[in-house]
C-alpha positions as CSV (number, residue, x, y, z in Angstrom):
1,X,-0.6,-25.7,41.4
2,X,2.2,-24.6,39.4
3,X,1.0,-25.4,36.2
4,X,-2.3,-23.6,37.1
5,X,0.7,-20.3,37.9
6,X,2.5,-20.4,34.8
7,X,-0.9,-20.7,33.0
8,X,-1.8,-17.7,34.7
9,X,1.0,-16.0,33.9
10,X,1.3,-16.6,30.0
11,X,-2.1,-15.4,29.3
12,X,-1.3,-12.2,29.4
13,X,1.6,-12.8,27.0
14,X,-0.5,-15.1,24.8
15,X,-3.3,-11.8,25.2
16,X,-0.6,-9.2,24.4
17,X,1.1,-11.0,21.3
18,X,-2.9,-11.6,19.8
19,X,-2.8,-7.5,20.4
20,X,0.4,-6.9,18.6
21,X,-0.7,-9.2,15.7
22,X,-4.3,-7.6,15.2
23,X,-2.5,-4.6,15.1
24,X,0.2,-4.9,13.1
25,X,-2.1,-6.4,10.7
26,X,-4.3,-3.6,10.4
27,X,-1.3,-0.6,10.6
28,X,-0.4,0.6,7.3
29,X,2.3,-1.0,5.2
30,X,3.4,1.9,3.4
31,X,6.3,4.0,4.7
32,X,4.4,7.6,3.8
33,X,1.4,6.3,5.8
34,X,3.3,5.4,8.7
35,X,4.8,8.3,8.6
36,X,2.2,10.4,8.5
37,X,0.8,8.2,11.7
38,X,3.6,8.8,13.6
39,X,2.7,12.7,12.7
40,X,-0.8,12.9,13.4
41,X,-1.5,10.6,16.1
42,X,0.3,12.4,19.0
43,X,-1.3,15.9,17.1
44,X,-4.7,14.2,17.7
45,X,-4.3,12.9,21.2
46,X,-2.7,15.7,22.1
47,X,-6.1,17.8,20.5
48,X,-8.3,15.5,22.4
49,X,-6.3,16.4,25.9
50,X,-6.5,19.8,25.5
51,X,-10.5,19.9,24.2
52,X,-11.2,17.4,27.3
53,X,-9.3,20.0,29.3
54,X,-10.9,22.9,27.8
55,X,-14.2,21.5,28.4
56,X,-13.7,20.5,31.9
57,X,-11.9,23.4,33.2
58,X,-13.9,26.0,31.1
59,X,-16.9,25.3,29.6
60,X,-18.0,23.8,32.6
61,X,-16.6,26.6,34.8
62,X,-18.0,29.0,32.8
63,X,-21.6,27.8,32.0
64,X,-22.3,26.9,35.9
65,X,-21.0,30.8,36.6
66,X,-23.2,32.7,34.3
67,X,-26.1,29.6,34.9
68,X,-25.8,31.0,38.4
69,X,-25.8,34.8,37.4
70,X,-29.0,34.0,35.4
71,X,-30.8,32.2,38.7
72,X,-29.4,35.5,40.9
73,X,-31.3,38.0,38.4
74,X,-34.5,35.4,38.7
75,X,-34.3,35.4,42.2
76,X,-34.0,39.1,42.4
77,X,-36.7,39.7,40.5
78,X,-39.0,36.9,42.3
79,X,-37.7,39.0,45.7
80,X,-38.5,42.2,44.2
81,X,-42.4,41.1,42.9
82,X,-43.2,39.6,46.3
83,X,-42.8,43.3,48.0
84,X,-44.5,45.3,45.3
85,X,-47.0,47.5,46.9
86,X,-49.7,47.0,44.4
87,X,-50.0,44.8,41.2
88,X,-49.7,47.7,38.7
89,X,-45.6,47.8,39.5
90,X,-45.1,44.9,37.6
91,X,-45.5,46.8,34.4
92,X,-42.4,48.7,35.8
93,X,-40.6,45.6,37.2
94,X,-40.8,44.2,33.3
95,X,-39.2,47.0,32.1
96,X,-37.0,47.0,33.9
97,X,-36.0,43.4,33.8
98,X,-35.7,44.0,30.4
99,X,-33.6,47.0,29.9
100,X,-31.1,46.3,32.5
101,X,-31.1,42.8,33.1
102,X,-31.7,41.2,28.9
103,X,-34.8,39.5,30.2
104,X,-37.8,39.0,28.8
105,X,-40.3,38.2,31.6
106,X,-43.9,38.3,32.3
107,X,-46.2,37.4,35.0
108,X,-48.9,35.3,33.9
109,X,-52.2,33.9,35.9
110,X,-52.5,31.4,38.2
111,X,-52.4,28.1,36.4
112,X,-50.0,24.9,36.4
113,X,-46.7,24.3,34.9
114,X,-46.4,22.4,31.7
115,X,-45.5,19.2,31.6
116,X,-41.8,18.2,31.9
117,X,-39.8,17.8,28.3
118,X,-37.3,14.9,27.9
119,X,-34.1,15.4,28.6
120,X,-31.4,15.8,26.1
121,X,-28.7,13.1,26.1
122,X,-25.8,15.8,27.0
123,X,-26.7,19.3,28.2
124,X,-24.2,20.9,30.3
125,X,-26.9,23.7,30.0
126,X,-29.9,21.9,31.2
127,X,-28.3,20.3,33.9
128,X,-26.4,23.6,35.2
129,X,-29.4,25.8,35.2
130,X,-32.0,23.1,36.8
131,X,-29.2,22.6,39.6
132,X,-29.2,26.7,40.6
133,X,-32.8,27.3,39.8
134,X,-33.3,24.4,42.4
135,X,-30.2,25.3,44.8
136,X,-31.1,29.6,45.1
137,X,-34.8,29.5,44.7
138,X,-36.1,26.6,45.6
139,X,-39.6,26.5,43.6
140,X,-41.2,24.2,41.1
141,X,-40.3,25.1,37.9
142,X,-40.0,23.9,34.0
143,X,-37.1,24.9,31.6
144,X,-37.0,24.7,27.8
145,X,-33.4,24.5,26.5
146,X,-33.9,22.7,23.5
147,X,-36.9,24.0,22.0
148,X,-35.8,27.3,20.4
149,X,-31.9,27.3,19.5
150,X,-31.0,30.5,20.6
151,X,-33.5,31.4,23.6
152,X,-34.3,29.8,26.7
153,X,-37.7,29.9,28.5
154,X,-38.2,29.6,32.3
155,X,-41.3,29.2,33.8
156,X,-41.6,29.3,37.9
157,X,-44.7,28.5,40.2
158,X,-45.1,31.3,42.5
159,X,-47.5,32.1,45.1
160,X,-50.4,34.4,43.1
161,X,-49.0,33.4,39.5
162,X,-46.5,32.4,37.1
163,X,-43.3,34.2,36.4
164,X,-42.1,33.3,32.9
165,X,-38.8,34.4,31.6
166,X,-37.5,34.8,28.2
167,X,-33.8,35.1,27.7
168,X,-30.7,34.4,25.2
169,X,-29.0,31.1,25.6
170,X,-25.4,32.7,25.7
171,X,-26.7,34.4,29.0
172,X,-26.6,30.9,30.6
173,X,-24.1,29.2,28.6
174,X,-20.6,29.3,27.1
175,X,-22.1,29.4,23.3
176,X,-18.4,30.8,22.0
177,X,-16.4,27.6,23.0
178,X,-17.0,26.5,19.6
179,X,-15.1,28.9,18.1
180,X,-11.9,27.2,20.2
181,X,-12.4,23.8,18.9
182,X,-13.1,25.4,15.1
183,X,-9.8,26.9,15.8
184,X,-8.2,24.2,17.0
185,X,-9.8,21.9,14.3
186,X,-8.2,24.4,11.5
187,X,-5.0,24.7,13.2
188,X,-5.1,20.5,13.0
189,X,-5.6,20.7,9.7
190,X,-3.8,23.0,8.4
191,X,-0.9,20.9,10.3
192,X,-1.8,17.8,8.8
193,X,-1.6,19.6,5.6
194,X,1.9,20.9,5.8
195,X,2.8,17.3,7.2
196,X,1.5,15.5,4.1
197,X,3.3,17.8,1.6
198,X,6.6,17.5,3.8
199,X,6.3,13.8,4.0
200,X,5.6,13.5,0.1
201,X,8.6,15.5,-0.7
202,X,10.7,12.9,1.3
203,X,9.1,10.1,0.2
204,X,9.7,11.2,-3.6
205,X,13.0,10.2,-3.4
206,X,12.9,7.3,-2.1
207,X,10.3,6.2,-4.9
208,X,12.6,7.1,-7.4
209,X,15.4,5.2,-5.6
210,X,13.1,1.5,-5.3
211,X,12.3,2.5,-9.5
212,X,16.2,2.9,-10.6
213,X,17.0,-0.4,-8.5
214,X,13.7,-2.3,-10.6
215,X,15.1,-0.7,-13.7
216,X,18.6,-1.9,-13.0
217,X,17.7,-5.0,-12.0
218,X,15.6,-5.4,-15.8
219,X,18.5,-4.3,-17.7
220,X,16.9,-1.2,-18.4
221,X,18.5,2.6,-18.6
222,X,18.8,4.2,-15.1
223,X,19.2,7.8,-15.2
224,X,18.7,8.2,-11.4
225,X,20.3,11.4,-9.5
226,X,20.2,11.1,-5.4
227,X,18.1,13.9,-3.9
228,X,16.2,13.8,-0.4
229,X,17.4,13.8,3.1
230,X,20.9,12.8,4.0
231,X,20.2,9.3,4.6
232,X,18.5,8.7,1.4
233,X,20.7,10.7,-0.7
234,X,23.9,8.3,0.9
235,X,21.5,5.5,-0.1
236,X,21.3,6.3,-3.3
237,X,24.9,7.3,-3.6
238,X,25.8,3.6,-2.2
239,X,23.4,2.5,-5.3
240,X,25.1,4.7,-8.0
241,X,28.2,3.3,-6.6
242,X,26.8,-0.5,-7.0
243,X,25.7,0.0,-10.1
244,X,29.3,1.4,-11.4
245,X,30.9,-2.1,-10.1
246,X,28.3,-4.5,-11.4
247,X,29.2,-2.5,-14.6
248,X,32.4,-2.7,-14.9
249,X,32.4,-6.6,-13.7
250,X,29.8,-7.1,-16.3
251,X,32.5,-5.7,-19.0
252,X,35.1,-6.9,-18.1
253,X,33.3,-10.6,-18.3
254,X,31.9,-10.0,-21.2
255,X,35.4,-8.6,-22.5
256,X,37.2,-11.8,-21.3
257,X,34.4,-14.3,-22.6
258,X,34.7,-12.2,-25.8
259,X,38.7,-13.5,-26.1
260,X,38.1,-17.1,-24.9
261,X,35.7,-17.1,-28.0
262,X,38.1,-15.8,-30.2
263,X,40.5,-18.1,-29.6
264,X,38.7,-21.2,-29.0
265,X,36.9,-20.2,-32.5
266,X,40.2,-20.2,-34.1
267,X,41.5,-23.5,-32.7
268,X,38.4,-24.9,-34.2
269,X,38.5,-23.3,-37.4
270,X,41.9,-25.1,-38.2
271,X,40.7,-28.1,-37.3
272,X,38.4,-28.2,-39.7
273,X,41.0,-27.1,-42.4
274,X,43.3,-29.4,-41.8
275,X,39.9,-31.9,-41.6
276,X,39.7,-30.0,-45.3
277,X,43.0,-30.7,-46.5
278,X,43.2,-34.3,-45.5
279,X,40.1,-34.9,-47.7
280,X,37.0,-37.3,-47.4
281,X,36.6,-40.9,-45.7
282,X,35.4,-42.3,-42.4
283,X,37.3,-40.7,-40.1
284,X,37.4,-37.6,-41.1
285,X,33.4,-37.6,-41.2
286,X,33.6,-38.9,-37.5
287,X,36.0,-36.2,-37.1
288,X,33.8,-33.7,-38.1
289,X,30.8,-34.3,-36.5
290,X,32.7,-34.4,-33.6
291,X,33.9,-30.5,-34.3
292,X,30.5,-29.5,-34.6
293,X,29.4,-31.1,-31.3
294,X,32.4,-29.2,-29.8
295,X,31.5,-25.9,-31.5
296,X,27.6,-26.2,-30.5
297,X,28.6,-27.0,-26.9
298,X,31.3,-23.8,-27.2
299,X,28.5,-21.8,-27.6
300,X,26.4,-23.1,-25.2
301,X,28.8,-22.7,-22.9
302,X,29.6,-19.4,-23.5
303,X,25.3,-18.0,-23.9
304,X,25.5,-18.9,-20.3
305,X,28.3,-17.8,-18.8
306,X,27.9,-14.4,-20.9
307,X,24.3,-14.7,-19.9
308,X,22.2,-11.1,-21.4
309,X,24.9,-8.7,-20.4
310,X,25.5,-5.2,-21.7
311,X,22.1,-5.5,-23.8
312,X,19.7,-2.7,-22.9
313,X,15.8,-3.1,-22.6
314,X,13.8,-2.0,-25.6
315,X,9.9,-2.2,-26.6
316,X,9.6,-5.9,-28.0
317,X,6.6,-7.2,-30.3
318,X,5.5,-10.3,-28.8
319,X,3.1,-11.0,-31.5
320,X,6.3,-10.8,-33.9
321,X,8.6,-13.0,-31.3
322,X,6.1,-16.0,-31.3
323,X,5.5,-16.0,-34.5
324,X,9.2,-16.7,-35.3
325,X,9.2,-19.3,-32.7
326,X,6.5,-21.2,-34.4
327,X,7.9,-21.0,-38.0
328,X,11.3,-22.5,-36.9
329,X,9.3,-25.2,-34.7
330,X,6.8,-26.0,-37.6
331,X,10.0,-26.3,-40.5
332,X,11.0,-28.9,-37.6
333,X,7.9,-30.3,-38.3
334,X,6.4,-29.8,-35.3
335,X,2.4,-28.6,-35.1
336,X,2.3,-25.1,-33.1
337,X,-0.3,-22.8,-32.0
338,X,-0.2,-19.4,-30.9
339,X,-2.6,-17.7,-28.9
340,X,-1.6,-13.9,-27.5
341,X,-4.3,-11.7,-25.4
342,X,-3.2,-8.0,-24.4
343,X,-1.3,-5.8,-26.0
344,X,1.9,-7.1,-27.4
345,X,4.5,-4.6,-27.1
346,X,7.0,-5.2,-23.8
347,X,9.5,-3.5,-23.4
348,X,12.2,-6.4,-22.2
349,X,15.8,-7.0,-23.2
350,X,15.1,-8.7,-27.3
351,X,17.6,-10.9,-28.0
352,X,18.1,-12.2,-24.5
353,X,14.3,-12.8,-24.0
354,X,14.1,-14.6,-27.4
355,X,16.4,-16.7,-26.5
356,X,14.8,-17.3,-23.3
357,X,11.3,-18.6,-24.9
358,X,13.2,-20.1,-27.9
359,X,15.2,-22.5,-25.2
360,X,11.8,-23.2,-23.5
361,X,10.3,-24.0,-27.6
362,X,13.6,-25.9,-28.7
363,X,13.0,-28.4,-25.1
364,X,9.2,-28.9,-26.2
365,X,10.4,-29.7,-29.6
366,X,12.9,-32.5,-28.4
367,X,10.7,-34.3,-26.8
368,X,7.2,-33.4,-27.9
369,X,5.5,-33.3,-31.2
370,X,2.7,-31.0,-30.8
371,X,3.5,-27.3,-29.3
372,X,1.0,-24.7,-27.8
373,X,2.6,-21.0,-27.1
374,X,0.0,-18.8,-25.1
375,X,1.1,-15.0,-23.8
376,X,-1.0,-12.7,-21.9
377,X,-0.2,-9.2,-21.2
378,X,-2.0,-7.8,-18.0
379,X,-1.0,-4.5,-16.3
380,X,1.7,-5.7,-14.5
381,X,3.4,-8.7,-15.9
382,X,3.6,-10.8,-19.0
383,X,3.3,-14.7,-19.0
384,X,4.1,-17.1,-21.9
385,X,2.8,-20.7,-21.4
386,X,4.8,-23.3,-23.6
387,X,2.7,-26.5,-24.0
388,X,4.1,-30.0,-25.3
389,X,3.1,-33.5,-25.7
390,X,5.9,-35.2,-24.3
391,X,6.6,-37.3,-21.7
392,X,6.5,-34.5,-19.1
393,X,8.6,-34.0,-16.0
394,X,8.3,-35.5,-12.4
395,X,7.0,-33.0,-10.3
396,X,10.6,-34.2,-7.8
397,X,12.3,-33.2,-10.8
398,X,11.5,-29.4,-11.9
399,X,13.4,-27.6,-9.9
400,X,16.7,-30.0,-10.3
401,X,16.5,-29.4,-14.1
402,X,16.9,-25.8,-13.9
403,X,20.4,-26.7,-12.5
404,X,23.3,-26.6,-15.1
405,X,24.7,-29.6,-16.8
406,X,21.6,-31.7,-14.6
407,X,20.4,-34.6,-17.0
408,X,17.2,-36.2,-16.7
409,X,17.3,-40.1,-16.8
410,X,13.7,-41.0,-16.9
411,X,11.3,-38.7,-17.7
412,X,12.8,-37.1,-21.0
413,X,15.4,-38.8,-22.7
414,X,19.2,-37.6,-22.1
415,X,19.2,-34.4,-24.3
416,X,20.6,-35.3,-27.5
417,X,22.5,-33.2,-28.7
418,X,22.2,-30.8,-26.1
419,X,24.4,-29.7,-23.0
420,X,21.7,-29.7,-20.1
421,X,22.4,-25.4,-20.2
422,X,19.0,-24.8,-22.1
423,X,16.8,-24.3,-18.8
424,X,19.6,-23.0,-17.4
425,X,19.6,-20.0,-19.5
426,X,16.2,-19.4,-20.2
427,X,15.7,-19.3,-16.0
428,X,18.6,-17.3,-15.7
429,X,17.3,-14.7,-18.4
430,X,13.5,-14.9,-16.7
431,X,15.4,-13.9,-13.5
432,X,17.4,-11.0,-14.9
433,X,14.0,-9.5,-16.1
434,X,12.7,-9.5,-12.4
435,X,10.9,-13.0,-13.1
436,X,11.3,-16.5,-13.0
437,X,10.4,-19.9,-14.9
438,X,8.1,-22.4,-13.5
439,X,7.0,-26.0,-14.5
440,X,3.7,-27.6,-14.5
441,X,1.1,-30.2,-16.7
442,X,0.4,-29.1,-19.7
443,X,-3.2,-29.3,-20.8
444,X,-1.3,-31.6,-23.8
445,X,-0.6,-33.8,-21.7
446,X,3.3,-33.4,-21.0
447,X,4.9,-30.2,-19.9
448,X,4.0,-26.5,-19.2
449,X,6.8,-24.3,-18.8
450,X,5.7,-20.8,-17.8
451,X,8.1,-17.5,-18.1
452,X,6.4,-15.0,-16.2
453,X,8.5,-11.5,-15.8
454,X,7.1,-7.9,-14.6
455,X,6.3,-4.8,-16.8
């Protein structure tokens, strides 16, 4: 029993979350739309209470009011006919039905009314008139309110003939109403219209708020001046703000790396002239190789932690990029191929991004012996495949060797040579351009790393 209650009482929860769902999924995503919904939507339902009020209390009103004048002047003339002295007065009794009362009638022979017409779907009309026709004179009768679009025709059985009347529809019915809801309709519009260029104009700024922050964010130039309402224009004063401390971190880093090179440079230096002035033999050599490995791992070190700081974004040939890649991998002696689809000019920070794909090249070369490089340029972003033949990568282990200093133990030997920075970087650059490194198969048969960043 009390399972049977609670059931009862979350199915109304269960029905209004399936609600909110259906309808959150089909609201608009967009802040101008939504905006513009909140706007409108009270305008309209507040449009639709006043037409269903309108029509109610007015149209209604005032077509059953002049339907019922219209029967009155009928009956009055029915009255009228039955206590004519003779039949020639009816001559008279048309003329006079026309020039004082806007009818049209005639009295027409003995004969039987036509047959009844369908009736329309929604005629206040129709129903109005047949409702006083029947309530004040009480006779079988046959209306036409459809037939002709601005007339209506009456016919009523009478006791020696057939009284027919011809008259204008707007003396039975309400024809200016639609003047109101034109009115209204243009009044809504013209609404909606200012509410759409008011909305834009706040919108704008915002827009060019979300397009500094991309352009920031891809190392690009950001000339960005806060306009908008107050909340937006604090927004982007907060972001100007930001921007002027990422700045001046980013120098001073870069200002800081700049002297730990310097000196850690000229440390090395005299080692290798006093290496110099000792002269040749077996240690020595030993010695030296071991300066170099110090001096490669120096830099290393130092491309990422200095990372693609203070370098702004420029238009980049692709074409020309890969190229270079694959002569330096081919005087390695490693087969390349290049296969580029779009159009080739990016505009991304050079040198960082070259480095970038030349890490991802210089890891296929260690391990592989054949490379593929494939870029295509679409409207919005730019992907660059880099195939190899090597042993490949455990799929467990592809995100782990994007981590600094991580070595691999099985798949791929342990990066002679090398610092385990290389991936490091080349993610760290993707990521700086709004994008991000990812590794799959290769069709060679080892790995694919992809570099796929915005435009």
């Amino acid at each position: 029993m009390s399972l049977s209650l609670v059931d009862t009482l979350q199915t109304p929860r269960s029905i209004w979350r399936s609600a909110s769902r259906w309808l959150a999924r089909r609201m608009p995503k967009g802040l101008f739309a939504r905006s513009l919904l909140i706007v409108v939507a009270p305008m309209l339902l507040l449009q639709a209470f006043v037409v269903l009020f309108f029509m109610d209390r007015y149209w209604q009103l005032v077509t059953y009011r002049l339907s019922a004048a219209l029967t009155q002047d009928i009956a009055a003339i029915i009255d009228i006919h039955k206590n004519l002295p003779n039949a020639a007065d009816e001559d008279t009794l048309e003329r006079i039905a026309g020039d004082r009362m806007g009818l049209d009638i005639e009295f027409l022979p003995k004969q039987s009314l036509p047959p009844a017409l369908p009736k329309p779907f929604f005629s206040l009309l129709d129903s109005a008139l047949s409702t006083e026709i029947s309530r004040q004179i009480g006779r079988p009768f046959w209306i036409d309110t459809v037939g002709r679009s601005s007339l209506i025709e009456i016919r009523i059985l009478l006791d020696d003939g057939v009284l027919r009347i011809m008259t204008r529809r707007s003396a039975a019915y309400a024809s200016n109403s639609h003047i109101f809801i034109l009115w209204m309709v243009g009044t809504s519009s013209l609404l909606l219209l200012v509410a759409i260029l008011f909305l834009r104009n706040q919108i704008r700024p915002i827009l060019r708020l979300v397009r500094a922050a991309e352009d920031f964010g891809k190392g690009r130039f950001v000339e960005f001046r806060p306009g908008g309402a107050r909340e937006v224009r604090q927004a982007g004063f907060a972001f100007i703000e930001m921007k002027r401390r990422i700045d001046r971190a980013i120098e001073q880093r870069t200002a800081m790396l700049n002297g730990v090179s310097h000196d850690l440079r000229t440390i090395l230096t005299r080692f290798k002239l006093s290496l110099a002035l000792i002269g040749e033999g077996p240690d020595s050599k030993a010695m030296e190789q071991d300066i170099d490995e110090m001096q490669r791992m120096l830099e290393a070190y130092l491309a990422f932690a200095r990372g693609d700081s203070g370098e702004p974004a420029a238009p980049t040939d692709m074409r020309r990029l890969l190229q270079d890649l694959k002569r330096d991998a081919e005087r390695h002696g490693h087969a390349t191929g290049i296969e580029l689809s779009g159009d080739p000019t990016v505009t991304v920070r050079p040198d960082a991004f070259k480095r970038c794909v030349a890490n991802l090249v210089a890891n296929a070369q260690r391990h592989g012996d054949r490379i593929a490089l494939q870029a295509v340029r679409d409207g919005r972003f730019l992907t660059i495949h880099v195939d190899d033949d090597g042993p490949g990568i455990p799929p467990d282990k592809r995100e782990d060797v994007f981590r600094p200093f991580f070595r691999l133990d099985e798949a791929r030997n342990q990066d002679e040579g090398g610092t385990g920075l290389g991936l490091a970087i080349a993610r760290d650059v993707a990521r700086a351009h709004g994008g991000d490194i990812t590794l799959a198969d290769s069709p060679l048969g080892g790995l694919r790393a992809t570099v796929r960043v915005p435009v």
